[in-house]
Structures are given as C-alpha cells and as structure tokens.
BAMI-285177 format. One record per residue (C-alpha): residue in three letters; x, y, z. Coordinates in steps of 0.02 Angstrom, whole numbers, plus 32768, in hexadecimal, padded with zeros to 4 digits. Example, Ala and Ser with C-alpha at 12.3 -4.5 7.8 and 13.67 -1.06 7.14 Angstrom:
REM BAMI-285177
ALA82677F1F8186
SER82AC7FCB8165
***
This chain:
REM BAMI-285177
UNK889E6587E6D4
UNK884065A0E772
UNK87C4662CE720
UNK87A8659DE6A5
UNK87826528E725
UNK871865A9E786
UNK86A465D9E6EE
UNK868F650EE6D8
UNK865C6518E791
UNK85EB659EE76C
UNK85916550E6C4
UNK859A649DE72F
UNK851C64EAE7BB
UNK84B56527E72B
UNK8494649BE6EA
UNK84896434E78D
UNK83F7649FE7BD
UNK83A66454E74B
UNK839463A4E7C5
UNK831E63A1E855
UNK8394632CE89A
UNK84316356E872
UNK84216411E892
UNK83F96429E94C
UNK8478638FE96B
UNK84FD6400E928
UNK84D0649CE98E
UNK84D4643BEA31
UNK856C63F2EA03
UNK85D16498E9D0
UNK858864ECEA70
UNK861B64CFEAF7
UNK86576553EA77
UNK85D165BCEA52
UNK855F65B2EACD
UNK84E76632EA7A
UNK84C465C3E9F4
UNK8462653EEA70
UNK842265C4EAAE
UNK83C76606EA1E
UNK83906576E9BD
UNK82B76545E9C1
UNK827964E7EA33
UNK81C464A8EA84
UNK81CA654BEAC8
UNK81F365D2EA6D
UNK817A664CEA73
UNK81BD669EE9D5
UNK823E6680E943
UNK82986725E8FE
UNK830A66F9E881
UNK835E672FE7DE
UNK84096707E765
UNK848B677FE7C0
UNK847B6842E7C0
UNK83D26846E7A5
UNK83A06899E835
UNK838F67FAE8B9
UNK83E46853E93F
UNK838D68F7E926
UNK82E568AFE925
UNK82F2681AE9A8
UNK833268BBEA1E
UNK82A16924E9E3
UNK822068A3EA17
UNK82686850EAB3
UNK82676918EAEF
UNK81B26930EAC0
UNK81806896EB20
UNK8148689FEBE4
UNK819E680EEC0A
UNK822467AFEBCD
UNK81F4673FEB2F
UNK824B6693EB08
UNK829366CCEA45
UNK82F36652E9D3
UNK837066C9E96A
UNK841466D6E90F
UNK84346639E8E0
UNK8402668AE828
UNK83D965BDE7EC
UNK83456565E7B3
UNK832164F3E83A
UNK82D36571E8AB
UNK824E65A4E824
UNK822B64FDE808
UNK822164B0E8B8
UNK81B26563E8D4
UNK813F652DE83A
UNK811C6485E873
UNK80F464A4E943
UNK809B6560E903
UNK810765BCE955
UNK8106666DE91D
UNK81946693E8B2
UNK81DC6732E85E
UNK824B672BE7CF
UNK82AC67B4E7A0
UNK82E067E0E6F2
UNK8362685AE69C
UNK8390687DE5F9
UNK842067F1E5E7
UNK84BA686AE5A9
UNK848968D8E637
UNK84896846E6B6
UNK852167F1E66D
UNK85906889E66D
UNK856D68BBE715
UNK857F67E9E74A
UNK862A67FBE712
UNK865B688AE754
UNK8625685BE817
UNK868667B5E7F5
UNK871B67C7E774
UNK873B670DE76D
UNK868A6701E718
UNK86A766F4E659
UNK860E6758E5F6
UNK85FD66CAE58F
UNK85DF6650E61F
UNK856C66D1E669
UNK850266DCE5C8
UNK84FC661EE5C1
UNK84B5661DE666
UNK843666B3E658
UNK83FE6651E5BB
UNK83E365A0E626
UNK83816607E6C1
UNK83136656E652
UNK82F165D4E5E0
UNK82B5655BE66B
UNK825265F0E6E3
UNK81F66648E65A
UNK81AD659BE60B
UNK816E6552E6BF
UNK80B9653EE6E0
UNK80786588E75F
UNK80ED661EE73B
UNK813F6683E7C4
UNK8122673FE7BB
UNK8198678DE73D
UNK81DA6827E766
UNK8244689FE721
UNK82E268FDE745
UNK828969B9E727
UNK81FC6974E78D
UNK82546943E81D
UNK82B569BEE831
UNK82356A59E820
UNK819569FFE866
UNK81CD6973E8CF
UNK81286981E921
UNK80BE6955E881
UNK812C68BAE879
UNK80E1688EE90E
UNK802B68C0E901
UNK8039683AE860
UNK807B6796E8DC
UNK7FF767C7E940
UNK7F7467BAE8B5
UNK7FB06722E869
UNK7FDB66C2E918
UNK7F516713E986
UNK7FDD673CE9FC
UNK7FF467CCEA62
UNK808E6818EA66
UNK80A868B5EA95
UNK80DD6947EA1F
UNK818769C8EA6C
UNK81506A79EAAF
UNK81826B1BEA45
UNK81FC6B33EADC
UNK823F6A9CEAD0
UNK82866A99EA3C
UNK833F6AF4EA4C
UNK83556A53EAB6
UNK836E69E5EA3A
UNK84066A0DE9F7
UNK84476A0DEA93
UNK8423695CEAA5
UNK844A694AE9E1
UNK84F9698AEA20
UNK84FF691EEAB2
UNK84E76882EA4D
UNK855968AFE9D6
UNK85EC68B6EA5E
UNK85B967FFEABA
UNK85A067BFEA04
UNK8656680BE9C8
UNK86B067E4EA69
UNK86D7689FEA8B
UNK86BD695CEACF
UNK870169B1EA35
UNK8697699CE9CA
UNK86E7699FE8FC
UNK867B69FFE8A2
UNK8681698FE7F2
UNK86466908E86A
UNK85DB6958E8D1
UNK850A693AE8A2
UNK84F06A06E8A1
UNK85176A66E804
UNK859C6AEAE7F9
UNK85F46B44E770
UNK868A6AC8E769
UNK861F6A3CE764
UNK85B06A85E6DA
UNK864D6A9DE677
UNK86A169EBE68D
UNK85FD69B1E665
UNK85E26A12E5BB
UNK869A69C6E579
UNK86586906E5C3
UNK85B4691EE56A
UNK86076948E4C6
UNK867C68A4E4D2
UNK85DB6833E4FC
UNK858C6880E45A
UNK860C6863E3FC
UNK866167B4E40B
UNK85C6676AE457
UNK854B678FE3D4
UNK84E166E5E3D4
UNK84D066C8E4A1
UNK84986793E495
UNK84136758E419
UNK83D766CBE464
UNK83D36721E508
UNK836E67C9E4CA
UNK82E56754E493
UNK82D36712E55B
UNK82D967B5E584
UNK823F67DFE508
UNK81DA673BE560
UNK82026776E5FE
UNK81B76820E5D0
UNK811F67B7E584
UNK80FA676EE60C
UNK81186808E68E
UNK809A687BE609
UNK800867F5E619
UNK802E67DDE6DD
UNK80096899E6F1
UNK7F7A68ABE67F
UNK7F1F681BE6D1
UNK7F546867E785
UNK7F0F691DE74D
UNK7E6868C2E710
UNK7E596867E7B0
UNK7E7F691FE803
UNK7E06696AE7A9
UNK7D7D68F4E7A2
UNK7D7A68FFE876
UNK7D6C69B3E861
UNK7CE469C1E7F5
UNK7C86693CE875
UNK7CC369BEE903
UNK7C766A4DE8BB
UNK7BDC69FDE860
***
C-alpha cells in the first residue's frame, strides 16, 4: 500500500510540474522536509539550470562543471521536473537538459530508489521529455555518452548559444569528480556506506541487477518502451543539429582567424 501511494506521489509531482503556479508552491511547502528541494528549484538568479529525468547523469555533470568553474556558480539541479526548463526558457537562463536512453535511465531510477515502480518511472521520463524537447527556445540537449566522455564540449555549446562564459575543468581536475559524485551520493542517500546497486558509479553487481531489470522493462512494458525510444530519437535530433550548427559556428571563426 504505501509503495502504491509513493509511486502516486511520484507521477503526482510529474504532472504538477507542469503549473507555474502550483509547482514551486509545492517545493516550498515540502521543504521543512527536504530542504534541498528549495534549494534547487530556478529562480531570478540562477545563473544556470542542469537538469535531467533521474540517472541521467545530473549529479555527474552538475559536479563536473561547478569544479571547472573559478568561483562558485548559482545551479538549479535535481529536481529532474519540467518547471525548471520552463521558468529557464522564459527569463533565458541557460539551461542544459540531459537525456538517456529511457530503459537505461529507468532501470538504474529504480534501482537507486526501490520504492520507484519502472512503470511509474517510464510514465514520467515520457511527460519530461515530451514537454522539454517541444519548448521554444530549446535548452541545450545533451547526451548521456557526451557528458560523460566530453563534459567540456557540453560546455563550449552553452557558451555558444548563451554567450556565457563558463569555464571548462582542467585535465587534472578531472579524477575529482567522482569524488564529489561520491560525496553527493552519501548526503543525497543519508549515509557513509555507500550500496553499490544504489550508488551513481557502475560496478559489476550493478551491471548485473541492471541486465535482469532491463529485461523485465522490455518485456511487460512494451508500449511506455515505445513511446519513450521515440523521445529518445528527438532528443538525439535535436542534440545532432545543436552540434552541427556549433561546429559551423567553430569553423566559420577559424577560417576568419586564419584568412
């Protein structure tokens, strides 16, 4: 009964994203108990919006680039709802979206928080994506492979399409992000031990649970898996056309440099 009630809770905040109103009137009102939540949500002035639907690399990234800046940068994150894209669309805030294929992201939602039903999490990947990838102006799409091995490019492409200036992380910074990736995950999780099937780094147990959670998703949730993929195939749309007009830009400056 109560993981019932909890996935309701869960598909309930989905859709109350969905309310300029509504939505930050809710997060101030649940933060005497989750005072993170306040803390995260867009505001006048957020310099930045990182966000994502779960285990799609928000903590990874938002570490990455709060380490590569000089100073410390005002970042709305992991709240994973629609509101923040929206409220960073309207005030042109610069926003990053990131995107995973939706079995990938679902099975690894549900294994850092057992309560989470796959089919609730699919619902909700499906309601994210189908409101972020449709806005105008669009946010900067990025993708899970792309985050994770150039984290840096992500970057160079908000600073392009905002004319910001953030700063990109140092070679030798980089083991320090899973550090902080680790860090998170213990305040986040409540704890020092960290549970490796929960835990945002992979390992061999993880991998494995994963495998057998993917096959169930595939198999009794065929539809939501459908409807999801073809997000997935916007999202990677939109992230193809955001590069190739980036490398043009690129290359057109260096053709004035050396002309």
């Amino acid at each position: 009964m109560m993981i019932h009630i909890y996935n309701l809770y869960l598909e309930g905040r989905s859709v109350l994203a969905r309310s300029d109103f509504l939505y930050p009137l809710f997060i101030w009102a649940i933060s005497g108990m989750r005072p993170e939540q306040s803390r995260n949500l867009v505001r006048s002035s957020t310099e930045i919006v990182i966000t994502g639907f779960q285990r799609s690399a928000n903590t990874y990234f938002t570490s990455f680039f709060a380490l590569a800046q000089p100073r410390p940068v005002a970042i709305a994150r992991h709240l994973h709802e629609t509101y923040q894209v929206r409220y960073a669309a309207r005030r042109g805030i610069p926003c990053i979206v990131l995107v995973r294929p939706a079995v990938d992201a679902v099975a690894s939602a549900a294994l850092r928080d057992p309560r989470m039903r796959p089919g609730t999490a699919l619902r909700n990947y499906i309601r994210f994506h189908q409101e972020v990838l449709f806005l105008e102006p669009k946010p900067i799409i990025a993708l899970f492979d792309e985050v994770t091995k150039d984290g840096n490019a992500v970057i160079a492409r908000v600073n392009a399409a905002y004319g910001t200036a953030f700063s990109t992380l140092a070679a030798q910074d980089l083991p320090y992000v899973m550090a902080a990736v680790e860090k998170e995950d213990k305040q986040a999780l409540k704890t020092e031990e960290l549970d490796q099937l929960r835990a945002s780094v992979p390992s061999p147990a993880k991998s494995l649970e994963k495998a057998k959670l993917i096959d169930m998703i595939l198999e009794n949730h065929t539809d939501l898996v459908d409807r999801a993929k073809s997000l997935y195939a916007r999202a990677m749309q939109i992230q193809h056309e955001q590069v190739r007009v980036f490398n043009n830009a690129v290359n057109c400056i260096d053709n004035k440099t050396h002309s």
